[in-house]
C-alpha positions as CSV (number, residue, x, y, z in Angstrom):
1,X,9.2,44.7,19.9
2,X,6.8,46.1,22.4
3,X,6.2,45.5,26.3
4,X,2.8,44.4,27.0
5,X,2.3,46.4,30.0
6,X,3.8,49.7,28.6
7,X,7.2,51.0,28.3
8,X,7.3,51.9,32.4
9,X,6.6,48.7,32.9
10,X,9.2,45.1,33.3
11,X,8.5,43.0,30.2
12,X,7.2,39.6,30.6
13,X,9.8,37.7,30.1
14,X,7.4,34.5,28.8
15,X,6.6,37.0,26.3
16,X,8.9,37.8,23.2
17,X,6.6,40.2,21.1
18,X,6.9,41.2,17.3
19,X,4.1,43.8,16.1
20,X,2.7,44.0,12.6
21,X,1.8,46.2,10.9
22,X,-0.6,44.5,8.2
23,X,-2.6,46.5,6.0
24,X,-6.1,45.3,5.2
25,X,-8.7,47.3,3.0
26,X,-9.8,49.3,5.9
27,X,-5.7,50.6,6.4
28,X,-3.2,49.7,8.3
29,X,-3.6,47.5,11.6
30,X,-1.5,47.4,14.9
31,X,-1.4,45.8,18.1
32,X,-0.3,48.3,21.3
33,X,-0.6,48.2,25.2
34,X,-3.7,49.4,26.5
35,X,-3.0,52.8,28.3
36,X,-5.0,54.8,30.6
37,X,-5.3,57.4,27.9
38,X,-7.9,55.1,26.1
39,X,-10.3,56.1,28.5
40,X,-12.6,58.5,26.2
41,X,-12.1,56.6,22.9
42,X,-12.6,53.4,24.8
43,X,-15.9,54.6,26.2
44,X,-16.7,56.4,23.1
45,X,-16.7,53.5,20.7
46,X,-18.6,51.6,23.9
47,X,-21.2,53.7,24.4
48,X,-21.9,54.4,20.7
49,X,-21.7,50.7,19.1
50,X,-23.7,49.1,22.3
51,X,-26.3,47.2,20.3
52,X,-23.1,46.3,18.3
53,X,-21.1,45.0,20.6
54,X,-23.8,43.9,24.2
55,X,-25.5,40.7,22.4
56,X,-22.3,39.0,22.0
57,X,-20.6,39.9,25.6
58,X,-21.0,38.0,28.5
59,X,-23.0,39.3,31.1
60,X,-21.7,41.4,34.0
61,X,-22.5,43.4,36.7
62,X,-24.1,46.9,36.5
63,X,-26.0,49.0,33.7
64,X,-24.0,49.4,29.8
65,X,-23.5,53.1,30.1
66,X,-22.1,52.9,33.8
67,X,-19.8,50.2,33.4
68,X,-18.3,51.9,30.0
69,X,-18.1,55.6,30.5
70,X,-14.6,57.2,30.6
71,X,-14.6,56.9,34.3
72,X,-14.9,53.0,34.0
73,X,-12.0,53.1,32.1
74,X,-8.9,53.3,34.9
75,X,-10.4,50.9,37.1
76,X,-10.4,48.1,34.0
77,X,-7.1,49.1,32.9
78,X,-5.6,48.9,36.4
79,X,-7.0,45.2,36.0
80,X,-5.9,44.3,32.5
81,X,-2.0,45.5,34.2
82,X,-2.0,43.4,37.1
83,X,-3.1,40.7,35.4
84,X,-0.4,41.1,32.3
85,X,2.0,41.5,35.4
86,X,1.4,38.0,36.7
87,X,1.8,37.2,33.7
88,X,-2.2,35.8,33.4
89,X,-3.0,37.6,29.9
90,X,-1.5,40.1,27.2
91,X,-3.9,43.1,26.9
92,X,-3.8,45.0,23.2
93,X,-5.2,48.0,21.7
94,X,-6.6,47.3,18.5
95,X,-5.7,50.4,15.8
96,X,-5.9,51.4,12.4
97,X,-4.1,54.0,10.7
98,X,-3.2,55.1,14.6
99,X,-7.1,55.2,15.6
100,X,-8.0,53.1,18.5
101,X,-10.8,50.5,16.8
102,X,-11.0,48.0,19.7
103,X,-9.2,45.1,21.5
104,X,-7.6,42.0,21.9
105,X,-7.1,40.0,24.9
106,X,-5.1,36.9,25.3
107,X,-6.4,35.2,28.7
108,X,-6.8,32.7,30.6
109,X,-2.7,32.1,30.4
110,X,-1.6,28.7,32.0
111,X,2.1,27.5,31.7
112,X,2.8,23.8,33.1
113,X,1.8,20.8,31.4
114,X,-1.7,22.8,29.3
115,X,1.0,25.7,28.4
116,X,-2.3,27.4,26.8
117,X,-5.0,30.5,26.8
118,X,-7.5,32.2,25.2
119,X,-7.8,34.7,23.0
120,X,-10.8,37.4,22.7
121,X,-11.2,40.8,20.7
122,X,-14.0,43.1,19.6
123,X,-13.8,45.7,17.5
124,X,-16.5,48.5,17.1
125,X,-18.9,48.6,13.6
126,X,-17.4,51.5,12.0
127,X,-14.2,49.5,11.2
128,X,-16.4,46.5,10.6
129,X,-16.0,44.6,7.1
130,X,-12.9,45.9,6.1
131,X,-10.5,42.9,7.6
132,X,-9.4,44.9,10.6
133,X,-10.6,42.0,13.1
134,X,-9.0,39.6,10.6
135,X,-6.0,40.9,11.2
136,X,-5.6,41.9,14.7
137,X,-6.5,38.4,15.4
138,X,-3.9,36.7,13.3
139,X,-1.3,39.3,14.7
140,X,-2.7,38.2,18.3
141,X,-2.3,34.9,17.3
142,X,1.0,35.0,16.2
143,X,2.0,36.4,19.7
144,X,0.6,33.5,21.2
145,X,2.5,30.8,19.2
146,X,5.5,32.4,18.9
147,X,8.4,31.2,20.0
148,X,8.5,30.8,23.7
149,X,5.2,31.4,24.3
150,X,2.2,28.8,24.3
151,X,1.2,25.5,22.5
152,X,-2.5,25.9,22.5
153,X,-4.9,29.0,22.1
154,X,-8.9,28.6,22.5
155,X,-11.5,30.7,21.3
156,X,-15.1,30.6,21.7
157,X,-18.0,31.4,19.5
158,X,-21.6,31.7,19.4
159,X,-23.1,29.6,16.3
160,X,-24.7,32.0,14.9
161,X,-22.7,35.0,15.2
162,X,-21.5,34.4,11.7
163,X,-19.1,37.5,11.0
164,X,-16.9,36.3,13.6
165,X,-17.1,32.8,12.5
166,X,-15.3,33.6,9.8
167,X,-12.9,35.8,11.0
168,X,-11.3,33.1,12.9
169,X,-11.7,30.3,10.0
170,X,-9.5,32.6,8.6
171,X,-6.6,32.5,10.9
172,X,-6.2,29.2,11.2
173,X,-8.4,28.2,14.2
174,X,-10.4,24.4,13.9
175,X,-13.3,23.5,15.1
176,X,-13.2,20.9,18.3
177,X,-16.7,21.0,19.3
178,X,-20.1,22.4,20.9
179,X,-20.2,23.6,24.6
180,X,-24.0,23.5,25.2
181,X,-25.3,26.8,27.5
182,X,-21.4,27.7,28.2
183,X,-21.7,31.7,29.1
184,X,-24.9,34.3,30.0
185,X,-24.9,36.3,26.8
186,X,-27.7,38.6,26.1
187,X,-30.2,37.3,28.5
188,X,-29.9,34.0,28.5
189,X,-27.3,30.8,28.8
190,X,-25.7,30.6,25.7
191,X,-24.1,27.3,23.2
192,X,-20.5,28.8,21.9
193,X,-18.7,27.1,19.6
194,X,-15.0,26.2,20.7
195,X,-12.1,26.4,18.4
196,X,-8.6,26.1,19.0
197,X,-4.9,26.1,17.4
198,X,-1.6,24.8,18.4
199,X,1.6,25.8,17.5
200,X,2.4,23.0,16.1
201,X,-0.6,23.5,13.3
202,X,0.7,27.7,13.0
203,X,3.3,26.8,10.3
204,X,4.8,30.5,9.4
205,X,2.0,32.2,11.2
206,X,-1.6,33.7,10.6
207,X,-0.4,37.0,9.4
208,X,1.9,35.4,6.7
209,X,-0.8,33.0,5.7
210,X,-3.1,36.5,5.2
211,X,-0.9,37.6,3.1
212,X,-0.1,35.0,1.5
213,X,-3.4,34.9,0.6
214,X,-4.0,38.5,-0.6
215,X,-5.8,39.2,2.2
216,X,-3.2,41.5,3.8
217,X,0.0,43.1,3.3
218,X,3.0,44.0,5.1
219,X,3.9,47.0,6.4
């Protein structure tokens, strides 16, 4: 079990979270809270995979290497807290084999009658094509839709950004439909595919179907 806001911090109580690990081909992936000590690997991996990473993020305020040096960093993770605080979103450090690699973000948290979110995650080229993405997302996922959580997770996707595509065909998520000019990406108004699960459709999870699979193993 892990807090998403730290181990200073008062759990979530919508929130009951299990952690891999899964090991992939590239090693052995994990889900963490994002601490301010991710500053200089954050900004690192940022500043080093930018045409990796900029023409698939929406667009924002302010210059690539201003709003992701190491100095960025506290601000953002200030935000990602209070947010996980009201209970809005669940903020993850991606690893593997202990290395921070990216994140994962579930967002966009509504309880009521919807009871959903979304989930988001990059993860920087040099652990690229080894399943790390695969699996952080399917751990992510499982957090989501676990018990007590939420029915219903979204995800969006540009068509052609085919790597991710299939990243989450493989945990599960369906296709619903085509949301035309939906975010700025890269320059211009972007279509992004929208894909969704519900908990109902999870079964035993993403990470057991992964390794049921082949795909991954337990830890």
């Amino acid at each position: 079990m892990w807090n998403v806001l730290g181990t200073d911090a008062v759990a979530n109580p919508g929130w009951p979270i299990e952690a891999g690990p899964l090991r992939v081909r590239a090693g052995v992936v994990t889900l963490r809270p994002v601490q301010r000590r991710d500053g200089r690997d954050w900004s690192a991996l940022r500043l080093g995979e930018r045409d990796h990473l900029e023409p698939w993020e929406p667009t924002v305020d302010g210059q690539w290497r201003d709003n992701n040096t190491a100095r960025a960093w506290p601000p953002i993770h200030s935000q990602l807290r209070r947010y996980a605080r009201a209970g809005a979103s669940l903020p993850a450090a991606i690893e593997v084999d202990g290395r921070f690699c990216g994140q994962l973000t579930v967002g966009g948290i509504v309880r009521g009658a919807l009871h959903s979110g979304w989930i988001g995650y990059w993860v920087g080229r040099p652990f690229g094509g080894g399943g790390v993405a695969t699996a952080a997302l399917a751990l992510g996922l499982d957090h989501a839709l676990g018990p007590g959580a939420l029915h219903r997770i979204d995800a969006t996707v540009r068509p052609e950004n085919t790597a991710s595509r299939v990243v989450l065909e493989r945990c599960g998520f369906r296709e619903e439909g085509l949301l035309q000019r939906y975010l700025h990406v890269d320059g211009a108004w972007r279509d992004h595919l929208l894909v969704a699960r519900t908990r109902d459709e999870h079964g035993r999870g993403a990470a057991a179907a992964l390794v049921a699979s082949g795909f991954a193993r337990r830890v």
